[in-house]
C-alpha positions as CSV (number, residue, x, y, z in Angstrom):
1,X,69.0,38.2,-26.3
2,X,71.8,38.9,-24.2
3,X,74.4,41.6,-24.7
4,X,78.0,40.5,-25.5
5,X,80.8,40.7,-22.9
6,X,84.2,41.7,-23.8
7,X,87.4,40.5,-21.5
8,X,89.5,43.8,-20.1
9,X,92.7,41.8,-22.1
10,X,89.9,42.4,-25.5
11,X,89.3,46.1,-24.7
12,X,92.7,46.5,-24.0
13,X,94.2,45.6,-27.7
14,X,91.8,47.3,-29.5
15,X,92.2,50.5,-27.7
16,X,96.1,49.6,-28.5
17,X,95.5,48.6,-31.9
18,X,93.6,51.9,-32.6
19,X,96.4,54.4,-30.9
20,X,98.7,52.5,-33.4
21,X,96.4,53.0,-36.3
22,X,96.3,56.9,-35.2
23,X,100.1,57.2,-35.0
24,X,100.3,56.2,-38.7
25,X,98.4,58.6,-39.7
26,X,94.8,57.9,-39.4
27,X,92.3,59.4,-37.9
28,X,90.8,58.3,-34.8
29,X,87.3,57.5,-37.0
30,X,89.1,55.4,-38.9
31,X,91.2,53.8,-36.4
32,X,88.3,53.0,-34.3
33,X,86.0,51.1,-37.3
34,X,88.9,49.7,-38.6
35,X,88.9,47.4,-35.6
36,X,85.6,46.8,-35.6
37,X,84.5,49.4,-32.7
38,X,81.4,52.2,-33.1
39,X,82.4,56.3,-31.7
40,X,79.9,56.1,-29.3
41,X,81.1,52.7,-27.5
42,X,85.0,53.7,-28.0
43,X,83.7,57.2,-26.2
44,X,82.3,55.3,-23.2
45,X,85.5,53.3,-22.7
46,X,87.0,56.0,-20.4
């Protein structure tokens, strides 16, 4: 079973969507499940 691939547009809105869920007030926990991504993956994308 292969892994799936994400396209650098994807990563690139999520990461967006999550420093506009932080601006409103959330934390960055909740930001990043909210769009669907685990801490350890959203850690790795930098």
């Amino acid at each position: 079973m292969g892994t799936k691939r994400h396209q650098p547009e994807d990563v690139v809105a999520k990461l967006r969507q999550v420093d506009v869920l932080v601006s409103q007030g959330q934390s960055v926990v909740e930001a990043i499940r909210a769009v669907g991504v685990t801490e350890v993956t959203y850690g790795t994308s930098f």
